[in-house]
C-alpha positions as CSV (number, residue, x, y, z in Angstrom):
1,X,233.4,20.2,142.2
2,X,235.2,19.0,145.5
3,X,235.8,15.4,145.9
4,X,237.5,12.8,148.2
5,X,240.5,11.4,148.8
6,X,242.4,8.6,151.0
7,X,245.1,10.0,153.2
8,X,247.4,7.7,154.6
9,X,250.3,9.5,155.7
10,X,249.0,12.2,157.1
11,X,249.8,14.1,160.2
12,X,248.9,17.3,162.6
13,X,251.5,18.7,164.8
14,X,250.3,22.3,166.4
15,X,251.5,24.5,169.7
16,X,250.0,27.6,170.8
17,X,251.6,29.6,167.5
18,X,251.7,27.3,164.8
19,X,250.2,24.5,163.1
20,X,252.1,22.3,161.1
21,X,250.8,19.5,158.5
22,X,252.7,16.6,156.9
23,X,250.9,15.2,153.6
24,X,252.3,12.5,151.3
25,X,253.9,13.5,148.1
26,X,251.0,13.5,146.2
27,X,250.2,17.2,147.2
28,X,252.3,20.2,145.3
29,X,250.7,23.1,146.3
30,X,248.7,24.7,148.7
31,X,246.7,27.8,149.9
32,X,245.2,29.4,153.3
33,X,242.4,31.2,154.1
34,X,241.7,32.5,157.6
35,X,238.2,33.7,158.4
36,X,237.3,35.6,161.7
37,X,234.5,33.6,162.4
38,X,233.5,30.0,161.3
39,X,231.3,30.2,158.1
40,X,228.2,28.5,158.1
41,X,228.9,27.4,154.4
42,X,232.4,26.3,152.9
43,X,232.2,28.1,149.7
44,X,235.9,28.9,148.0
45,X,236.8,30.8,145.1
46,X,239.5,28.2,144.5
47,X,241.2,28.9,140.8
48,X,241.3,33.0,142.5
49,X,243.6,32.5,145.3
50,X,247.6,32.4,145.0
51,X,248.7,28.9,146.0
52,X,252.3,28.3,147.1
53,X,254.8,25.1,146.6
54,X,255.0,22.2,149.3
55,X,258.2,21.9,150.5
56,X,259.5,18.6,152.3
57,X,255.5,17.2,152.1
58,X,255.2,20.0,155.5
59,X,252.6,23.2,155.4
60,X,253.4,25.4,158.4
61,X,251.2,28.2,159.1
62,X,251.4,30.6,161.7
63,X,249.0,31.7,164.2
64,X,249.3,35.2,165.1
65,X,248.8,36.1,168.8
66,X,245.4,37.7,169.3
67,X,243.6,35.6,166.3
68,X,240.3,36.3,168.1
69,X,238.0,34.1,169.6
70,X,236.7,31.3,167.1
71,X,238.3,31.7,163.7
72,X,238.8,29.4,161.1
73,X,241.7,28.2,158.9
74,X,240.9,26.4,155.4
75,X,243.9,24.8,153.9
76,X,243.3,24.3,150.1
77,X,245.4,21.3,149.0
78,X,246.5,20.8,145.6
79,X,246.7,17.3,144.1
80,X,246.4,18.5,140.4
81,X,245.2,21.8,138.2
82,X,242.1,19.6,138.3
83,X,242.0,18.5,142.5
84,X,241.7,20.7,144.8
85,X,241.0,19.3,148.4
86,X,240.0,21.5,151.8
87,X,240.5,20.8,155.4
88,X,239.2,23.3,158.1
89,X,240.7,23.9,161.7
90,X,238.5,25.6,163.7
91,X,240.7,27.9,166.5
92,X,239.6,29.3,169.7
93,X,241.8,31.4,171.5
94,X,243.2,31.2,174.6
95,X,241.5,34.7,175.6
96,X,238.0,33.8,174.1
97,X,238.1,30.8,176.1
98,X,238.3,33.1,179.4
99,X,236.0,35.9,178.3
100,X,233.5,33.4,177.4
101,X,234.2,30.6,180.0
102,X,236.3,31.6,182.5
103,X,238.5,28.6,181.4
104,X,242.1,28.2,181.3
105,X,243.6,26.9,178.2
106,X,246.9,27.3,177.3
107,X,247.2,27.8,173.8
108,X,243.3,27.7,173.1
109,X,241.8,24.9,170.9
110,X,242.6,23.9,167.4
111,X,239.7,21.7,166.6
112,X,239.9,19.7,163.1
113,X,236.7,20.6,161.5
114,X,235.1,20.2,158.1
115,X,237.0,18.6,155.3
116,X,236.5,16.8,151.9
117,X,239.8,14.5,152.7
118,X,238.6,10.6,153.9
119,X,240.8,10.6,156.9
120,X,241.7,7.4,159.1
121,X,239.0,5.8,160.8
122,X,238.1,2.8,162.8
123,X,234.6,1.4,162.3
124,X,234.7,-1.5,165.4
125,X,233.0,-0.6,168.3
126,X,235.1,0.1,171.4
127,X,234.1,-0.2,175.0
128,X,234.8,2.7,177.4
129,X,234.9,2.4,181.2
130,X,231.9,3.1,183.4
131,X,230.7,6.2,183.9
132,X,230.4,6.5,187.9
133,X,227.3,6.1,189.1
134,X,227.3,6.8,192.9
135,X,224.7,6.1,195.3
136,X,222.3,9.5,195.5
137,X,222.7,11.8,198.5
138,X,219.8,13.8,197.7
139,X,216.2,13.2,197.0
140,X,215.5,12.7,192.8
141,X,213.1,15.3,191.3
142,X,209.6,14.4,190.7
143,X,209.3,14.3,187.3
144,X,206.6,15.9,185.4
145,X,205.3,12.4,183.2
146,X,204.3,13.3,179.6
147,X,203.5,10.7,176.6
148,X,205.4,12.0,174.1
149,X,205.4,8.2,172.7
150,X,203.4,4.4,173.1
151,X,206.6,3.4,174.5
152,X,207.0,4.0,178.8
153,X,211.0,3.7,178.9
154,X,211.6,5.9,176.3
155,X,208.9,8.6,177.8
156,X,210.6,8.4,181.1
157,X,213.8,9.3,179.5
158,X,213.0,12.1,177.9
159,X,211.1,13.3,181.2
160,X,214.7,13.2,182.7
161,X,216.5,15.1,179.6
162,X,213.2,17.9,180.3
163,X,214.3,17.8,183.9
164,X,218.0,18.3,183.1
165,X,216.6,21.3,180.9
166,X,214.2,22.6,183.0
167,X,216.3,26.0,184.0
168,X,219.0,27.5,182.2
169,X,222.3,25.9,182.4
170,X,225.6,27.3,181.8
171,X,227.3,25.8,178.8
172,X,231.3,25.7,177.9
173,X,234.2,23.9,179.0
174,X,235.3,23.9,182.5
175,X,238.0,23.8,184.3
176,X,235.9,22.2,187.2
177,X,234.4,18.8,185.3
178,X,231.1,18.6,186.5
179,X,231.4,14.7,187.0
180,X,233.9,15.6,189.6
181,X,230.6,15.8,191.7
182,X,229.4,12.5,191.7
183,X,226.4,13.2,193.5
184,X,223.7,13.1,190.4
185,X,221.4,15.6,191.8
186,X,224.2,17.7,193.7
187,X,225.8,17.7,190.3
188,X,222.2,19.2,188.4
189,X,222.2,22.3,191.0
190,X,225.6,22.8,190.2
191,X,225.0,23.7,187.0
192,X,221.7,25.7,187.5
193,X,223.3,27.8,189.9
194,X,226.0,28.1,187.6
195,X,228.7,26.9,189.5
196,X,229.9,24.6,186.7
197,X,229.8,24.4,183.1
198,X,228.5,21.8,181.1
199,X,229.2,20.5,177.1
200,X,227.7,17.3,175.5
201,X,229.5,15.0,177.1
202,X,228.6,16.1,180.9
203,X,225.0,16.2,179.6
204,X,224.9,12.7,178.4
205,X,227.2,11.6,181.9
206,X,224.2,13.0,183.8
207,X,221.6,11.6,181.4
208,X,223.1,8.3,181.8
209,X,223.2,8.4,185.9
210,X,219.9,9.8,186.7
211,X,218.3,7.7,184.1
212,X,219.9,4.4,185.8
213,X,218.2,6.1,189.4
214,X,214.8,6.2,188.0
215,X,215.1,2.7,186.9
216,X,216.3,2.5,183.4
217,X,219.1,1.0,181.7
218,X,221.5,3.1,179.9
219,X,224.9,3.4,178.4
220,X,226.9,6.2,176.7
221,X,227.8,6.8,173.2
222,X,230.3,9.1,171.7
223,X,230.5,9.6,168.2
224,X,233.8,10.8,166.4
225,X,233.9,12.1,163.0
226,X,237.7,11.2,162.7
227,X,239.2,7.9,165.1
228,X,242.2,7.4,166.0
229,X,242.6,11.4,167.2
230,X,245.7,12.9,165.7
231,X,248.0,13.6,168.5
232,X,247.1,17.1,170.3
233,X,244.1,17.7,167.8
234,X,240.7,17.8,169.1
235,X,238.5,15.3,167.0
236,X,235.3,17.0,166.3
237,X,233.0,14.6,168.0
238,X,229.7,14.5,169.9
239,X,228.4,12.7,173.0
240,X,224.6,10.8,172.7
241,X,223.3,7.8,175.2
242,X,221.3,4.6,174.5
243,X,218.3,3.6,176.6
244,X,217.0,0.1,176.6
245,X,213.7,-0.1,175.7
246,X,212.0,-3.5,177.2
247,X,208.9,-3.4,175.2
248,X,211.2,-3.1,172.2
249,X,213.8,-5.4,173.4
250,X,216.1,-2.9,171.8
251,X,218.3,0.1,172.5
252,X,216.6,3.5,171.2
253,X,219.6,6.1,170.9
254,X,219.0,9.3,172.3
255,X,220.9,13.0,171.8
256,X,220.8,14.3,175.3
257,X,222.5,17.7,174.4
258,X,219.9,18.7,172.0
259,X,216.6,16.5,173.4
260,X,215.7,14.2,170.6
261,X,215.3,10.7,169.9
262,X,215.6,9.2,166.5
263,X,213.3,7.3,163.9
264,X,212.7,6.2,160.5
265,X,209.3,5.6,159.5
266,X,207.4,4.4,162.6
267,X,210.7,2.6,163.7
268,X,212.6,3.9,167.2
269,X,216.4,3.6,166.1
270,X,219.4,2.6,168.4
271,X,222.8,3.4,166.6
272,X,223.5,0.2,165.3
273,X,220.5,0.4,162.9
274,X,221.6,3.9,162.2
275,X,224.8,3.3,161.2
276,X,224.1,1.4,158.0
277,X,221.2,3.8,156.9
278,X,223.1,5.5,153.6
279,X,220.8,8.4,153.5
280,X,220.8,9.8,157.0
281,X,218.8,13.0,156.0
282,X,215.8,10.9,156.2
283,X,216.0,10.0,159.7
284,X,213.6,12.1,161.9
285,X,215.2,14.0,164.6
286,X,212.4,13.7,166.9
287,X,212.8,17.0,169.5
288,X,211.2,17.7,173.1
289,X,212.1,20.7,173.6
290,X,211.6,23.7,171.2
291,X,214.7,25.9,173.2
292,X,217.0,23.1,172.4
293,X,216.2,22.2,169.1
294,X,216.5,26.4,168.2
295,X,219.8,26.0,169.7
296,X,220.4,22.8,167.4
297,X,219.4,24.6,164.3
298,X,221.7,27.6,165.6
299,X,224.7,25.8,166.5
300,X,225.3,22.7,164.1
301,X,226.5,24.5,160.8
302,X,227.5,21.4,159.5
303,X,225.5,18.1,159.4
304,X,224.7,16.0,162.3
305,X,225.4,12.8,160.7
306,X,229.4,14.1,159.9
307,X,229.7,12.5,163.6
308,X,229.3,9.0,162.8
309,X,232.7,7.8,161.9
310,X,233.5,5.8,164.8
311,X,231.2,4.7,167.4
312,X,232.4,3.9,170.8
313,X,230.0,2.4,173.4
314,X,230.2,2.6,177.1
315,X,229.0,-0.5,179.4
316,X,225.4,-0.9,180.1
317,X,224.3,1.1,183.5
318,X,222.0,-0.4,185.8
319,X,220.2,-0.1,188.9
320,X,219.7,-2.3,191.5
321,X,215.8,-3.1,190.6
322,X,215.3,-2.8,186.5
323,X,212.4,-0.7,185.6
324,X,210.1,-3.2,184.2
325,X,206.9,-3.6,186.2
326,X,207.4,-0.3,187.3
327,X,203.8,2.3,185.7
């Protein structure tokens, strides 16, 4: 069985052809297995592959041109006959990137993905700059109001995350950020009429700012499973918001992206009671929309709660009149 080390000196250093890793001493021997897709289950045969000597603590492996739209590369590190560690990157090419996006990316992505290897991370909190929050040029939707809970500030933000939903919206990265409009609602068309693309973080940007126009108070909150970054490595990370609930007197954290809230028991969570909770499996993911929560169920192969290594808060976003007293 796979188990867990401390890395200390431990680096990633990657162009458009290679990718090169520096280990400590501790590692002799090592083995790579490149799939053509990323497997929903990292399951490895590890005593049947041929593993080769470390030389100078450095593993360089090559990345062929044409290694086809999202692939993954497992390194198998060996400590001993008896440990065997895995790391994962997760590659998408260059050309994928414009067949599926129509974004330019030199070099694609190298994403570092799943690993067994306890990797550097910072556990205090760390303030971001504001998201901008412009004054509205357009008239704000009328939402449809539902009572999906007892509480009103946490029904009215999941009417905006149904609003943001309500039509298809055209999902990847873009080479045009959607936040460069900073009109809220100019910014929603946008991506209906697919003129932009969104990913996690755009969502929860747009979550934030049209939840602050209806009243609320809101903040953003991105989640990496690795902090620091290594140096031109993509952390895998996710983007959530926090709502303020005034009947609670508490934030409730929300998942924009995928349209849930969170509880335990008959408790509405904010991150910083989730973060101490040692079996997260038992927390409730609480969906609103059944399209979204398919696509969660689709698209996170590996467990939600991998995210929360290090939690980094925006400031608080508010409007000019706070929404209690408001029906």
């Amino acid at each position: 069985m796979l188990d867990t080390i401390n890395i200390h000196n431990f680096k990633f250093l990657y162009d458009s052809s290679h990718v090169q890793i520096k280990l400590d001493e501790s590692f002799t021997e090592y083995a790579v297995v490149f799939n053509e897709s990323y497997p929903g289950k990292i399951d490895l045969k590890i005593n049947s592959l041929s593993y080769e000597k470390i030389h100078n603590n450095t593993i360089t492996c090559l990345l062929a041109e044409g290694y086809y739209e999202q692939s993954s590369i497992i390194y198998l590190l060996k400590e001993s006959e008896s440990k065997v560690y895995y790391l994962e990157l997760l590659r998408q090419s260059e050309e994928d990137l414009w067949n599926k996006f129509q974004y330019k990316k030199p070099g694609g992505y190298t994403i570092l993905s799943r690993t067994n290897l306890v990797l550097p991370n910072e556990q205090i909190p760390i303030f971001e700059t504001a998201i901008q929050t412009s004054l509205n040029e357009l008239p704000l939707p009328k939402l449809k109001p539902t009572f999906e809970t007892h509480i009103p500030s946490l029904n009215l933000a999941l009417d905006v995350i149904k609003e943001i939903w309500q039509s298809h919206l055209s999902c990847g990265p873009s080479n045009k950020p959607p936040k460069s409009i900073t009109c809220p609602v100019k910014r929603l068309h946008a991506l209906r009429l697919g003129e932009v693309s969104t990913m996690c973080s755009d969502v929860s940007a747009l979550f934030i700012n049209l939840s602050v126009l209806y009243g609320l108070k809101a903040r953003s909150v991105k989640l990496y499973a690795y902090y620091p970054p290594f140096d031109d490595l993509i952390t895998f990370s996710h983007a959530l918001a926090e709502v303020y609930s005034p009947e609670l007197n508490k934030w409730l954290a929300i998942d924009p992206w995928y349209s849930f809230y969170m509880k335990s028991e008959k408790l509405f969570l904010s991150i910083e009671e989730i973060l101490p909770i040692n079996n997260k499996e038992e927390i409730n993911l609480n969906f609103v929309l059944p399209k979204r929560k398919a696509f969660f169920q689709e698209a996170c192969i590996r467990s939600y709660w991998d995210y929360f290594g290090t939690t980094i808060y925006g400031p608080e976003e508010q409007s000019m009149s706070s929404f209690e007293g408001q029906s």
